[in-house]
N, C-alpha and C positions, 0 to 999 in steps of 0.2 A: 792449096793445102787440104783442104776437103774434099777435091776430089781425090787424090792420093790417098788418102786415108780411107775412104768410101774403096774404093779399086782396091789396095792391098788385104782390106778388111774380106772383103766378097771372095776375093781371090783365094785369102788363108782360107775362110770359111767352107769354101769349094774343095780344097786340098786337103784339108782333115774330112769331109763326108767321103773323099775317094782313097783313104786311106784303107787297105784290108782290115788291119788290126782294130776299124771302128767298128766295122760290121763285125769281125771275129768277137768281140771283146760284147758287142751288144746284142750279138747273138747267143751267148752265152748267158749274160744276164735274163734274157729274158726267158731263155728256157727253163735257168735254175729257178727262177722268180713264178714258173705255170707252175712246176712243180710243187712246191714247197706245199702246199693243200696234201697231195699223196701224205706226207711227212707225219699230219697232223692226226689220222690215226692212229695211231700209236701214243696220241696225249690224251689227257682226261677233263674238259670244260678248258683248254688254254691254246684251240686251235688258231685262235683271234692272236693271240701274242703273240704263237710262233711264226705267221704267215705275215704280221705287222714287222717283227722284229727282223725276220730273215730278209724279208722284202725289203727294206730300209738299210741293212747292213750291206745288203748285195749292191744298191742301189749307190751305196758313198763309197765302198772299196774299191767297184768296179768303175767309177766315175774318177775315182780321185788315178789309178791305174791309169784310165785313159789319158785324163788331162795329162798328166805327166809322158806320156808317149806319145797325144800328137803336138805337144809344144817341144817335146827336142824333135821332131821330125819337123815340124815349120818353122824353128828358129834355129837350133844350133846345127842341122844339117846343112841349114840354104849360107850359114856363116863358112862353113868348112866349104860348099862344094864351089862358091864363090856368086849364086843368086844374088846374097845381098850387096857384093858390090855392083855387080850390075843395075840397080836400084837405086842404090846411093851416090851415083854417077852420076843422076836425074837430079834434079831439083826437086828431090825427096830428104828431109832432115830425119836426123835418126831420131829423135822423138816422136815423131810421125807412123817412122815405119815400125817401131817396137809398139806403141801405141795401137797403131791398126793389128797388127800382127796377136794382140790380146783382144781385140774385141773381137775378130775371125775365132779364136782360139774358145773364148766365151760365150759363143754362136753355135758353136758344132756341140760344145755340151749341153749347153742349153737343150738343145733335140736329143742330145742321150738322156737325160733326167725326166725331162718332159714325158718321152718315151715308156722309159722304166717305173716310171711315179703311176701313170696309166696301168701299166701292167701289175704293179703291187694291190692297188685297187680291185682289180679284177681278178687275179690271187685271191685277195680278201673275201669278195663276194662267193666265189666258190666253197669256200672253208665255211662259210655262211653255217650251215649244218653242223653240229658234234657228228653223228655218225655216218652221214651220209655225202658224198662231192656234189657239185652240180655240172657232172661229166660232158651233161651238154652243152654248156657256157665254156670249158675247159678244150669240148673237140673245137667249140667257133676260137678260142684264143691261138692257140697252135697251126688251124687251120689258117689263119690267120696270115700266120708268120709266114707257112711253107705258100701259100698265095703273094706274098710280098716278094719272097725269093724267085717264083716264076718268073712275076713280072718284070721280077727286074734282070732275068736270063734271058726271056724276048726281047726287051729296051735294048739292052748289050748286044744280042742276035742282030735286031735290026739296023742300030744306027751306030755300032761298034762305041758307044759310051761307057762310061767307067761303072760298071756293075755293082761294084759297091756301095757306090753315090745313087744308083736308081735302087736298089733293094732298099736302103735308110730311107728316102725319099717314101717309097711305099708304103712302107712300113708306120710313117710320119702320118697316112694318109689313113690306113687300116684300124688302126691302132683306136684311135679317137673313135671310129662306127663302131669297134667291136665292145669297147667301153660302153655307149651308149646303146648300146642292144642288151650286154652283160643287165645295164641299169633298168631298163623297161620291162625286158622277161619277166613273168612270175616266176616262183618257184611253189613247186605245189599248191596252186594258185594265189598264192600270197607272193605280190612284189616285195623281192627283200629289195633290191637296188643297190647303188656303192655305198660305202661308208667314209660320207665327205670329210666327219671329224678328221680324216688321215693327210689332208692337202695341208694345213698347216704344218705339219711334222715334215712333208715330204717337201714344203719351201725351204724349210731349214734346213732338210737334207743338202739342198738346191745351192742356198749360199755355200757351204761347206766346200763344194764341189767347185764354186767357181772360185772361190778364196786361194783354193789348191792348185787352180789351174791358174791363176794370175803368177803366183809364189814359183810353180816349177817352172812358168813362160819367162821370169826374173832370172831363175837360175841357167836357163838352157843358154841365156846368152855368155854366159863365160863356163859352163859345163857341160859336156856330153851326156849320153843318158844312161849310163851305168851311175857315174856321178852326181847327175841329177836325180835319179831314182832310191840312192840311199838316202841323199840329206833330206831327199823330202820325206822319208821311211821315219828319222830320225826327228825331223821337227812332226811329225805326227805324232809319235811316240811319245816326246815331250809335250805334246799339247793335251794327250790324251791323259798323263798324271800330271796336267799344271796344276790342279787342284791340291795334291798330295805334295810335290815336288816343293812349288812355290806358293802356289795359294794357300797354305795353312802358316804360313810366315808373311804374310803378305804385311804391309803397313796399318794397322789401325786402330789409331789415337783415342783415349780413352781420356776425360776428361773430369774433374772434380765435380764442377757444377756442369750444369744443362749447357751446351753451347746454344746460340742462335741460329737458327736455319728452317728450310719449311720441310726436310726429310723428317721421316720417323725418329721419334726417342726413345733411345732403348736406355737400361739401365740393369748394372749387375753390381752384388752385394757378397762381401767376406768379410769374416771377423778376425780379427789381426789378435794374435796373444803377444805379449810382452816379448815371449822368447822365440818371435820368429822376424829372425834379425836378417835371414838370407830370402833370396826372392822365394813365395810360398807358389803353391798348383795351383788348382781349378778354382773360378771364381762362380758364381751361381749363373747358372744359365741365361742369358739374357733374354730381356721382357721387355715387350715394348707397354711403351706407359702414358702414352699420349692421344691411345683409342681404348674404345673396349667399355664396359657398363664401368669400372671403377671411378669416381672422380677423383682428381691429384688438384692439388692446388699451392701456390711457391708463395715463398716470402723473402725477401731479400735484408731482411731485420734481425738485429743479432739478438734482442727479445722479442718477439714476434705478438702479437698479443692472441687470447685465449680463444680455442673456436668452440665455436657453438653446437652443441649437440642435439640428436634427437631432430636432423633434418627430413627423415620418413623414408622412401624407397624412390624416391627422385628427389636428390639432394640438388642437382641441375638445376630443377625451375624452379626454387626458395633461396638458392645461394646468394646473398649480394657481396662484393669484393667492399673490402676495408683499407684502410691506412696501410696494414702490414700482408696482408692476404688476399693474391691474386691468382685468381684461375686460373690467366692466362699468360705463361710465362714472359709473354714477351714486354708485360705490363710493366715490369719489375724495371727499378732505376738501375740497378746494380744486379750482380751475377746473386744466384739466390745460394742462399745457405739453410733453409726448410723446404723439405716434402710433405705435405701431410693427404692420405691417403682417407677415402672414407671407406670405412664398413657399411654395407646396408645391412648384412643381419645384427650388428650389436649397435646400427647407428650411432656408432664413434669414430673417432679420426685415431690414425696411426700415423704419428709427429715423428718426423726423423730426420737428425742431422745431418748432412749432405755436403757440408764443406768446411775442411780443417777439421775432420773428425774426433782427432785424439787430443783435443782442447778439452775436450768436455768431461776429458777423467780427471779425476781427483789428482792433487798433487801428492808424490812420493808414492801412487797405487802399486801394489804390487799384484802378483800370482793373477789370477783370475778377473779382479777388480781391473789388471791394469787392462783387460779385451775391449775391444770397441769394434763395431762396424761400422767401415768403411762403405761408399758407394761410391761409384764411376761411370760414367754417362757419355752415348756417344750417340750422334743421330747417321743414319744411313737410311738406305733403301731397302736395302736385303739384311735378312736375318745377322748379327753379327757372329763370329767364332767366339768362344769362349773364352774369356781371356784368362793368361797367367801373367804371374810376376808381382811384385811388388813384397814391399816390407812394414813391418810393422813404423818404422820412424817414415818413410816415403810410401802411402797405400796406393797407389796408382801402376795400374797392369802397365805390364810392357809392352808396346805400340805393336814389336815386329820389325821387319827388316823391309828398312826402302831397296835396296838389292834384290831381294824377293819379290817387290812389289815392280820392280821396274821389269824384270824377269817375265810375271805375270802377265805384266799389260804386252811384253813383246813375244811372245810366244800365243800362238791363238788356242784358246781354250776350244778344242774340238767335241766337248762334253756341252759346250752351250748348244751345240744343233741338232743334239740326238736328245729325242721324247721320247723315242717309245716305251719307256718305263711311265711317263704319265699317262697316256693313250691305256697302257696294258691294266691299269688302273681306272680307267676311265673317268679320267680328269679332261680337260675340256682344254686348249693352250691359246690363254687368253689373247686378246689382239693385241693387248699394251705387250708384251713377249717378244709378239710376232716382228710387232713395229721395232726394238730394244735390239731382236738380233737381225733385222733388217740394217741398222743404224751400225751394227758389231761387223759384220758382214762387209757395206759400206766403206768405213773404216778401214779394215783390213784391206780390202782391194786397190783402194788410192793407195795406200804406204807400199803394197806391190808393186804397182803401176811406176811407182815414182823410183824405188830402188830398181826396176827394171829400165825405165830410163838411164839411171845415175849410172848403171851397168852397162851399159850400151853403148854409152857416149863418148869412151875413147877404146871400143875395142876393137880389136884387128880382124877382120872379115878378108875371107876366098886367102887366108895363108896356104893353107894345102895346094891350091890350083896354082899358088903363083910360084911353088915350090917345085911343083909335080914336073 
Protein backbone atom coordinates (compact mmCIF):
# COMPACT_ATOMS: atom_id res chain seq x y z
CA UNK A 1 0.00 0.00 0.00
CA UNK A 2 2.92 2.48 0.43
CA UNK A 3 4.32 1.84 -2.30
CA UNK A 4 1.20 2.54 -4.30
CA UNK A 5 0.75 5.39 -2.78
CA UNK A 6 4.70 6.63 -2.96
CA UNK A 7 4.20 5.66 -7.12
CA UNK A 8 0.76 7.40 -7.78
CA UNK A 9 1.94 10.44 -5.47
CA UNK A 10 5.38 10.98 -7.68
CA UNK A 11 3.65 10.18 -10.66
CA UNK A 12 0.52 13.02 -10.03
CA UNK A 13 3.35 15.00 -8.79
CA UNK A 14 5.42 14.60 -12.11
CA UNK A 15 2.05 15.23 -14.23
CA UNK A 16 1.04 18.50 -12.72
CA UNK A 17 4.92 20.14 -13.15
CA UNK A 18 4.50 18.81 -17.05
CA UNK A 19 1.29 20.35 -17.24
CA UNK A 20 1.49 23.86 -19.78
CA UNK A 21 -0.96 25.80 -17.79
CA UNK A 22 1.64 25.28 -14.59
CA UNK A 23 4.23 27.01 -16.19
CA UNK A 24 1.71 29.49 -18.02
CA UNK A 25 -0.11 30.25 -14.88
CA UNK A 26 3.46 30.59 -12.96
CA UNK A 27 4.93 32.50 -15.37
CA UNK A 28 2.49 34.93 -15.19
CA UNK A 29 2.63 35.31 -11.50
CA UNK A 30 5.88 35.89 -11.51
CA UNK A 31 6.27 38.55 -13.84
CA UNK A 32 3.12 40.49 -12.58
CA UNK A 33 4.97 39.79 -8.95
CA UNK A 34 8.83 41.77 -10.61
CA UNK A 35 6.65 44.06 -11.69
CA UNK A 36 4.59 45.46 -9.07
CA UNK A 37 7.91 47.84 -7.65
CA UNK A 38 7.34 49.99 -11.31
CA UNK A 39 3.54 50.34 -9.77
CA UNK A 40 4.83 51.83 -6.65
CA UNK A 41 5.87 55.30 -8.12
CA UNK A 42 3.02 56.54 -8.35
CA UNK A 43 2.38 56.03 -4.41
CA UNK A 44 3.58 58.27 -1.65
CA UNK A 45 5.67 56.38 1.52
CA UNK A 46 3.01 52.95 0.97
CA UNK A 47 5.49 51.32 -1.72
CA UNK A 48 6.03 48.47 1.04
CA UNK A 49 2.15 47.70 1.14
CA UNK A 50 1.45 47.85 -2.40
CA UNK A 51 4.30 45.33 -3.33
CA UNK A 52 3.36 43.11 0.05
CA UNK A 53 -0.31 43.32 -0.71
CA UNK A 54 -0.11 42.82 -4.52
CA UNK A 55 2.65 40.13 -4.08
CA UNK A 56 0.48 38.13 -1.64
CA UNK A 57 -2.95 38.61 -3.59
CA UNK A 58 -1.18 37.43 -6.88
CA UNK A 59 0.34 34.72 -5.02
CA UNK A 60 -3.34 32.98 -3.29
CA UNK A 61 -5.43 33.75 -6.65
CA UNK A 62 -2.99 32.52 -8.86
CA UNK A 63 -2.21 29.44 -6.63
CA UNK A 64 -5.87 28.81 -5.64
CA UNK A 65 -6.49 28.95 -9.99
CA UNK A 66 -3.91 26.51 -10.26
CA UNK A 67 -4.89 24.12 -7.67
CA UNK A 68 -8.21 23.97 -9.13
CA UNK A 69 -6.79 23.12 -12.77
CA UNK A 70 -4.32 20.69 -12.04
CA UNK A 71 -6.66 18.66 -9.72
CA UNK A 72 -9.42 18.29 -12.52
CA UNK A 73 -6.66 17.48 -14.92
CA UNK A 74 -5.21 14.69 -12.51
CA UNK A 75 -8.45 13.37 -11.13
CA UNK A 76 -11.55 14.06 -12.98
CA UNK A 77 -9.75 13.67 -16.53
CA UNK A 78 -7.88 10.30 -15.83
CA UNK A 79 -11.81 9.26 -14.26
CA UNK A 80 -13.44 10.13 -17.75
CA UNK A 81 -10.49 9.06 -20.12
CA UNK A 82 -10.50 5.65 -18.14
CA UNK A 83 -6.62 5.83 -16.43
CA UNK A 84 -8.19 5.25 -13.23
CA UNK A 85 -9.71 2.12 -13.90
CA UNK A 86 -6.63 0.88 -15.19
CA UNK A 87 -5.21 1.54 -11.67
CA UNK A 88 -7.99 0.26 -9.86
CA UNK A 89 -7.73 -3.09 -11.66
CA UNK A 90 -4.38 -3.34 -9.53
CA UNK A 91 -4.40 -3.98 -6.04
CA UNK A 92 -4.69 -0.44 -5.58
CA UNK A 93 -7.79 0.74 -3.17
CA UNK A 94 -9.53 3.89 -4.00
CA UNK A 95 -8.59 5.44 -0.85
CA UNK A 96 -5.20 5.01 -1.59
CA UNK A 97 -5.35 6.35 -4.92
CA UNK A 98 -7.55 9.70 -4.15
CA UNK A 99 -5.16 10.02 -1.16
CA UNK A 100 -1.90 9.82 -3.26
CA UNK A 101 -3.47 11.61 -5.87
CA UNK A 102 -3.76 14.93 -3.18
CA UNK A 103 -0.47 14.57 -1.88
CA UNK A 104 1.10 14.76 -5.77
CA UNK A 105 -1.54 17.51 -6.17
CA UNK A 106 -0.05 19.26 -2.74
CA UNK A 107 3.59 18.73 -4.01
CA UNK A 108 3.40 20.59 -7.33
CA UNK A 109 1.94 23.65 -5.15
CA UNK A 110 3.90 23.51 -2.77
CA UNK A 111 6.79 24.52 -5.64
CA UNK A 112 4.27 27.22 -7.10
CA UNK A 113 4.03 29.18 -3.57
CA UNK A 114 7.49 28.33 -2.59
CA UNK A 115 8.47 29.81 -5.83
CA UNK A 116 6.17 32.92 -5.68
CA UNK A 117 6.60 33.64 -1.85
CA UNK A 118 10.61 33.98 -2.98
CA UNK A 119 9.67 36.25 -5.83
CA UNK A 120 7.29 38.65 -3.60
CA UNK A 121 10.41 39.04 -1.20
CA UNK A 122 12.56 40.12 -3.95
CA UNK A 123 9.63 42.45 -5.30
CA UNK A 124 9.86 43.81 -1.83
CA UNK A 125 13.64 44.34 -1.63
CA UNK A 126 13.45 46.31 -4.92
CA UNK A 127 10.61 48.84 -3.63
CA UNK A 128 13.21 49.05 -0.75
CA UNK A 129 13.49 52.81 -1.85
CA UNK A 130 10.48 55.46 -1.99
CA UNK A 131 11.95 57.04 -4.94
CA UNK A 132 14.20 55.07 -6.54
CA UNK A 133 13.97 50.74 -7.86
CA UNK A 134 17.02 48.65 -7.39
CA UNK A 135 16.97 48.11 -11.35
CA UNK A 136 19.79 45.87 -10.89
CA UNK A 137 18.33 43.34 -8.45
CA UNK A 138 15.16 43.72 -10.86
CA UNK A 139 17.44 42.96 -14.31
CA UNK A 140 19.23 39.63 -12.15
CA UNK A 141 15.20 38.58 -11.12
CA UNK A 142 13.88 38.60 -14.90
CA UNK A 143 17.15 37.53 -16.01
CA UNK A 144 16.46 34.99 -14.03
CA UNK A 145 13.40 33.72 -15.31
CA UNK A 146 14.37 34.19 -19.20
CA UNK A 147 17.70 31.77 -18.10
CA UNK A 148 15.35 29.22 -16.61
CA UNK A 149 13.29 29.15 -19.79
CA UNK A 150 16.59 28.52 -22.05
CA UNK A 151 17.34 25.85 -19.96
CA UNK A 152 14.81 24.30 -19.93
CA UNK A 153 14.58 24.69 -24.33
CA UNK A 154 18.03 22.84 -24.36
CA UNK A 155 16.80 20.08 -21.69
CA UNK A 156 13.69 19.57 -24.13
CA UNK A 157 16.38 20.10 -27.41
CA UNK A 158 18.36 17.55 -26.03
CA UNK A 159 16.75 14.59 -24.37
CA UNK A 160 13.15 15.48 -25.90
CA UNK A 161 11.75 15.90 -22.13
CA UNK A 162 8.68 17.71 -21.18
CA UNK A 163 9.67 21.37 -21.23
CA UNK A 164 7.54 22.63 -18.88
CA UNK A 165 8.66 20.09 -16.09
CA UNK A 166 12.57 21.34 -16.81
CA UNK A 167 11.82 25.21 -17.02
CA UNK A 168 9.74 24.77 -13.12
CA UNK A 169 12.45 22.66 -12.25
CA UNK A 170 14.90 25.51 -13.14
CA UNK A 171 13.35 27.81 -12.10
CA UNK A 172 12.89 25.87 -8.51
CA UNK A 173 16.74 26.08 -8.83
CA UNK A 174 17.40 29.86 -9.83
CA UNK A 175 14.92 31.29 -7.81
CA UNK A 176 16.43 30.63 -4.32
CA UNK A 177 20.40 32.13 -5.74
CA UNK A 178 18.77 35.10 -6.96
CA UNK A 179 16.99 35.63 -3.63
CA UNK A 180 20.01 35.06 -1.87
CA UNK A 181 22.16 37.56 -3.99
CA UNK A 182 18.93 40.02 -3.94
CA UNK A 183 19.67 39.54 0.12
CA UNK A 184 23.58 40.06 0.33
CA UNK A 185 23.84 43.11 -2.37
CA UNK A 186 24.19 46.32 -0.87
CA UNK A 187 22.35 49.04 -1.92
CA UNK A 188 24.07 52.15 -2.01
CA UNK A 189 26.44 50.56 0.21
CA UNK A 190 24.10 49.82 2.88
CA UNK A 191 22.81 46.13 2.84
CA UNK A 192 19.09 46.49 2.94
CA UNK A 193 18.47 42.41 2.40
CA UNK A 194 14.90 40.68 2.45
CA UNK A 195 12.29 41.46 4.68
CA UNK A 196 11.89 38.21 6.57
CA UNK A 197 8.92 39.72 8.75
CA UNK A 198 6.94 38.57 5.30
CA UNK A 199 7.52 34.57 5.50
CA UNK A 200 5.01 34.23 8.07
CA UNK A 201 2.11 36.00 6.12
CA UNK A 202 3.43 34.15 2.94
CA UNK A 203 3.01 30.41 5.24
CA UNK A 204 -0.56 31.44 5.64
CA UNK A 205 -0.71 32.34 2.28
CA UNK A 206 0.71 28.79 1.81
CA UNK A 207 -2.10 26.79 3.90
CA UNK A 208 -4.77 28.72 1.93
CA UNK A 209 -3.58 27.44 -1.14
CA UNK A 210 -3.29 23.80 -0.21
CA UNK A 211 -6.72 23.89 1.83
CA UNK A 212 -8.13 24.94 -1.84
CA UNK A 213 -6.32 22.40 -3.49
CA UNK A 214 -7.34 19.39 -1.27
CA UNK A 215 -11.31 21.00 -1.52
CA UNK A 216 -11.17 21.28 -5.48
CA UNK A 217 -9.03 17.64 -5.63
CA UNK A 218 -12.67 16.41 -3.48
CA UNK A 219 -14.60 18.03 -5.88
CA UNK A 220 -12.96 17.06 -9.21
CA UNK A 221 -13.99 13.43 -8.31
CA UNK A 222 -17.57 13.85 -9.04
CA UNK A 223 -17.28 17.34 -11.14
CA UNK A 224 -15.55 18.43 -14.10
CA UNK A 225 -13.78 21.72 -14.07
CA UNK A 226 -16.09 24.27 -15.40
CA UNK A 227 -18.06 22.72 -12.39
CA UNK A 228 -15.46 22.40 -10.18
CA UNK A 229 -14.23 26.06 -10.88
CA UNK A 230 -17.59 27.83 -9.86
CA UNK A 231 -18.17 26.07 -6.59
CA UNK A 232 -14.87 26.58 -5.65
CA UNK A 233 -15.36 30.45 -6.86
CA UNK A 234 -18.51 30.19 -4.59
CA UNK A 235 -17.21 28.53 -1.36
CA UNK A 236 -14.31 31.29 -1.66
CA UNK A 237 -16.65 33.89 -1.91
CA UNK A 238 -18.45 32.70 1.14
CA UNK A 239 -15.47 32.27 3.14
CA UNK A 240 -14.28 35.51 2.26
CA UNK A 241 -17.63 37.31 4.04
CA UNK A 242 -17.93 34.31 6.64
CA UNK A 243 -17.24 36.96 9.01
CA UNK A 244 -20.27 39.34 7.90
CA UNK A 245 -22.51 36.43 6.47
CA UNK A 246 -22.22 34.10 9.70
CA UNK A 247 -19.68 35.23 11.96
CA UNK A 248 -21.50 38.12 13.48
CA UNK A 249 -24.53 35.66 14.33
CA UNK A 250 -22.31 33.06 15.31
CA UNK A 251 -23.07 31.31 18.84
CA UNK A 252 -22.01 33.06 21.91
CA UNK A 253 -23.25 32.40 25.43
CA UNK A 254 -23.30 35.26 27.72
CA UNK A 255 -23.54 34.31 31.06
CA UNK A 256 -24.91 36.01 34.70
CA UNK A 257 -22.03 35.11 36.70
CA UNK A 258 -18.26 34.34 35.82
CA UNK A 259 -18.28 30.95 34.37
CA UNK A 260 -15.17 28.55 35.21
CA UNK A 261 -12.52 28.07 32.63
CA UNK A 262 -8.78 29.17 32.19
CA UNK A 263 -9.82 31.40 28.79
CA UNK A 264 -9.95 35.28 29.25
CA UNK A 265 -13.03 36.97 31.09
CA UNK A 266 -14.62 39.30 29.45
CA UNK A 267 -17.43 41.21 30.81
CA UNK A 268 -20.35 43.78 29.40
CA UNK A 269 -22.69 46.06 31.15
CA UNK A 270 -26.44 47.78 30.27
CA UNK A 271 -28.90 49.54 32.23
CA UNK A 272 -32.25 47.96 31.89
CA UNK A 273 -35.36 50.93 32.36
CA UNK A 274 -38.69 49.55 33.54
CA UNK A 275 -40.11 50.09 30.02
CA UNK A 276 -37.83 48.21 27.95
CA UNK A 277 -39.94 45.17 28.00
CA UNK A 278 -38.69 44.07 24.08
CA UNK A 279 -35.10 42.83 23.48
CA UNK A 280 -32.94 46.29 23.87
CA UNK A 281 -29.44 47.03 21.29
CA UNK A 282 -25.94 47.46 22.01
CA UNK A 283 -24.51 46.44 25.31
CA UNK A 284 -21.19 48.16 26.45
CA UNK A 285 -18.30 47.03 24.55
CA UNK A 286 -16.66 44.16 26.13
CA UNK A 287 -13.50 44.31 28.53
CA UNK A 288 -11.64 41.92 29.59
CA UNK A 289 -11.26 41.85 33.51
CA UNK A 290 -9.20 39.25 34.52
CA UNK A 291 -5.53 41.06 33.39
CA UNK A 292 -4.53 44.56 33.38
CA UNK A 293 -3.31 46.99 36.36
CA UNK A 294 -7.08 46.94 37.81
CA UNK A 295 -7.66 44.47 40.68
CA UNK A 296 -11.37 42.70 40.79
CA UNK A 297 -12.03 40.68 43.48
CA UNK A 298 -15.68 38.10 43.84
CA UNK A 299 -17.64 37.17 46.62
CA UNK A 300 -20.10 34.61 46.40
CA UNK A 301 -22.13 36.12 49.73
CA UNK A 302 -25.42 37.61 49.51
CA UNK A 303 -23.98 40.17 52.24
CA UNK A 304 -20.72 40.19 51.56
CA UNK A 305 -18.78 41.93 54.30
CA UNK A 306 -17.11 45.60 54.16
CA UNK A 307 -13.74 46.04 52.20
CA UNK A 308 -11.13 47.95 53.24
CA UNK A 309 -9.98 51.00 51.94
CA UNK A 310 -7.04 53.04 51.40
CA UNK A 311 -4.92 49.84 50.04
CA UNK A 312 -2.18 52.43 48.24
CA UNK A 313 -1.15 51.91 44.47
CA UNK A 314 -0.45 48.19 44.78
CA UNK A 315 -3.49 46.94 46.49
CA UNK A 316 -1.99 43.19 45.15
CA UNK A 317 0.79 43.00 47.68
CA UNK A 318 -1.43 44.16 50.92
CA UNK A 319 -4.70 42.26 49.92
CA UNK A 320 -5.40 39.24 52.06
CA UNK A 321 -8.66 37.23 51.07
CA UNK A 322 -11.55 36.92 53.76
CA UNK A 323 -14.48 34.75 54.72
CA UNK A 324 -16.67 36.52 51.98
CA UNK A 325 -13.77 38.16 49.54
CA UNK A 326 -11.74 36.23 47.06
CA UNK A 327 -9.33 37.39 44.63
CA UNK A 328 -9.31 34.61 42.96
CA UNK A 329 -12.58 33.57 41.37
CA UNK A 330 -12.08 30.16 41.50
CA UNK A 331 -11.71 30.36 45.27
CA UNK A 332 -15.48 30.97 45.65
CA UNK A 333 -17.82 27.85 46.91
CA UNK A 334 -20.65 29.03 44.79
CA UNK A 335 -21.05 31.03 41.46
CA UNK A 336 -20.33 34.85 42.80
CA UNK A 337 -22.95 37.43 42.88
CA UNK A 338 -20.16 40.63 43.73
CA UNK A 339 -17.56 42.26 41.63
CA UNK A 340 -15.67 44.80 43.41
CA UNK A 341 -13.34 46.75 41.38
CA UNK A 342 -10.40 48.91 42.85
CA UNK A 343 -9.69 52.53 42.12
CA UNK A 344 -6.11 53.42 42.66
CA UNK A 345 -6.50 57.10 42.27
CA UNK A 346 -9.50 57.47 44.83
CA UNK A 347 -8.20 54.00 46.55
CA UNK A 348 -11.81 52.86 46.78
CA UNK A 349 -13.53 49.69 45.60
CA UNK A 350 -16.53 49.92 43.15
CA UNK A 351 -19.08 47.04 44.61
CA UNK A 352 -21.43 45.75 41.97
CA UNK A 353 -23.98 43.43 41.70
CA UNK A 354 -23.49 40.65 39.20
CA UNK A 355 -26.19 38.20 39.63
CA UNK A 356 -30.03 38.52 39.78
CA UNK A 357 -29.62 42.08 39.43
CA UNK A 358 -33.10 43.48 39.56
CA UNK A 359 -33.42 42.11 43.26
CA UNK A 360 -31.95 44.80 44.41
CA UNK A 361 -34.68 47.45 43.48
CA UNK A 362 -37.01 48.54 45.83
CA UNK A 363 -40.38 47.05 45.85
CA UNK A 364 -43.25 48.79 43.62
CA UNK A 365 -40.13 51.23 41.99
CA UNK A 366 -41.18 52.93 39.36
CA UNK A 367 -39.89 55.48 36.41
CA UNK A 368 -36.23 55.83 36.93
CA UNK A 369 -35.77 54.25 40.28
CA UNK A 370 -37.16 51.01 38.67
CA UNK A 371 -33.24 51.03 36.21
CA UNK A 372 -30.69 48.79 37.32
CA UNK A 373 -27.58 47.38 35.73
CA UNK A 374 -27.28 44.48 34.65
CA UNK A 375 -23.75 42.48 33.85
CA UNK A 376 -22.97 39.39 31.62
CA UNK A 377 -19.84 37.58 31.39
CA UNK A 378 -18.25 35.25 29.04
CA UNK A 379 -14.75 33.77 28.90
CA UNK A 380 -13.09 33.26 25.37
CA UNK A 381 -9.89 33.76 23.56
CA UNK A 382 -10.54 36.42 21.17
CA UNK A 383 -12.16 39.73 21.71
CA UNK A 384 -16.06 39.01 22.02
CA UNK A 385 -18.84 40.75 19.55
CA UNK A 386 -20.94 43.10 21.16
CA UNK A 387 -23.68 41.65 22.36
CA UNK A 388 -27.60 42.38 21.96
CA UNK A 389 -30.80 41.32 23.28
CA UNK A 390 -32.16 40.92 26.41
CA UNK A 391 -35.05 42.60 28.59
CA UNK A 392 -35.57 44.39 31.40
CA UNK A 393 -37.44 41.21 33.33
CA UNK A 394 -34.65 38.47 31.43
CA UNK A 395 -31.16 40.85 31.16
CA UNK A 396 -29.12 38.44 29.43
CA UNK A 397 -27.83 39.09 25.67
CA UNK A 398 -28.83 36.76 23.12
CA UNK A 399 -26.34 34.05 22.47
CA UNK A 400 -26.86 33.92 18.46
CA UNK A 401 -27.53 31.24 16.17
CA UNK A 402 -25.97 27.76 16.52
CA UNK A 403 -27.11 27.56 12.57
CA UNK A 404 -24.63 30.41 12.05
CA UNK A 405 -22.13 28.93 14.12
CA UNK A 406 -22.22 25.46 12.53
CA UNK A 407 -22.21 27.54 9.08
CA UNK A 408 -18.93 29.22 10.49
CA UNK A 409 -17.09 26.49 11.53
CA UNK A 410 -17.84 24.77 7.84
CA UNK A 411 -17.24 27.05 5.57
CA UNK A 412 -13.21 28.21 5.83
CA UNK A 413 -12.82 31.52 6.83
CA UNK A 414 -10.24 32.76 4.03
CA UNK A 415 -9.67 36.19 5.97
CA UNK A 416 -7.75 34.06 8.85
CA UNK A 417 -4.69 33.63 6.16
CA UNK A 418 -4.33 37.00 4.80
CA UNK A 419 -2.08 39.70 7.08
CA UNK A 420 -1.13 41.87 5.14
CA UNK A 421 -3.03 44.52 6.70
CA UNK A 422 -0.88 43.70 9.86
CA UNK A 423 2.48 43.58 8.04
CA UNK A 424 1.17 47.05 6.26
CA UNK A 425 0.94 48.33 9.82
CA UNK A 426 3.93 46.79 10.96
CA UNK A 427 2.74 44.53 13.59
CA UNK A 428 4.80 41.52 13.96
CA UNK A 429 2.34 37.98 13.40
CA UNK A 430 2.89 36.36 16.43
CA UNK A 431 4.13 32.44 16.55
CA UNK A 432 0.99 31.46 18.72
CA UNK A 433 -1.16 32.84 15.14
CA UNK A 434 1.08 31.04 13.18
CA UNK A 435 0.85 27.75 15.22
CA UNK A 436 -3.42 28.50 15.52
CA UNK A 437 -3.69 28.67 11.60
CA UNK A 438 -1.24 26.05 11.15
CA UNK A 439 -3.83 23.81 13.41
CA UNK A 440 -6.94 25.83 11.06
CA UNK A 441 -5.19 24.73 8.03
CA UNK A 442 -4.69 21.21 9.37
CA UNK A 443 -8.00 20.78 10.23
CA UNK A 444 -9.47 21.80 6.99
CA UNK A 445 -7.29 19.38 4.97
CA UNK A 446 -8.11 16.03 6.85
CA UNK A 447 -12.06 16.96 6.52
CA UNK A 448 -11.00 17.48 2.61
CA UNK A 449 -9.15 14.45 2.40
CA UNK A 450 -11.90 12.52 4.08
CA UNK A 451 -14.94 13.89 2.06
CA UNK A 452 -12.61 13.27 -1.09
CA UNK A 453 -12.37 9.71 0.01
CA UNK A 454 -16.25 9.57 1.00
CA UNK A 455 -16.53 10.80 -2.75
CA UNK A 456 -14.63 8.51 -4.36
CA UNK A 457 -15.58 5.34 -3.00
CA UNK A 458 -18.53 4.28 -5.12
CA UNK A 459 -17.94 6.36 -8.05
CA UNK A 460 -18.00 5.24 -11.63
CA UNK A 461 -14.63 5.66 -13.50
CA UNK A 462 -13.52 5.35 -17.59
CA UNK A 463 -17.75 5.74 -18.31
CA UNK A 464 -16.97 7.64 -21.29
CA UNK A 465 -14.32 4.90 -22.75
CA UNK A 466 -16.49 2.17 -21.89
CA UNK A 467 -19.39 4.03 -23.77
CA UNK A 468 -17.12 5.44 -26.66
Amino acid sequence: MITALFQIAKNTFRESLREPIFLLLLFTALCMIGLFPIFTMFVFRAQEKLVMDSSMATMMVMGWALAILISSYAVSREIDNGTVLLLLSKPVQRPVFIIAKIIGILGAITIFCFVTGLAGMISLRVAADQFRLDLYVMSVYFGGIVLAFIIGGIYNYITRASFPMATILAILVIMPLVAIFAHFLPYEGERIGLSFKLVPALILIYYSVLAMGCMATALSTRLNLVSNLLVCCVIFLLGLMSDYISGRKAWESWMDTPPQSKQALWYSSYTFASTELANVGKWSPPQKIDVGEAMVIWSDNDIPDTLPKGLGKTPEAVWNDNETWKNDIKDLQKPACYMAIYNVDTQDWEKHLISNERTSLKKNAKGMDASYTSYAFRRSMNTPRIPKGGTWYNPIPDPGSRIATITYVVVPNWQLFWMADALANNLAIPGEYLALGTAYAAIIITMMIIVAVLLFWNREVGKQMLTS
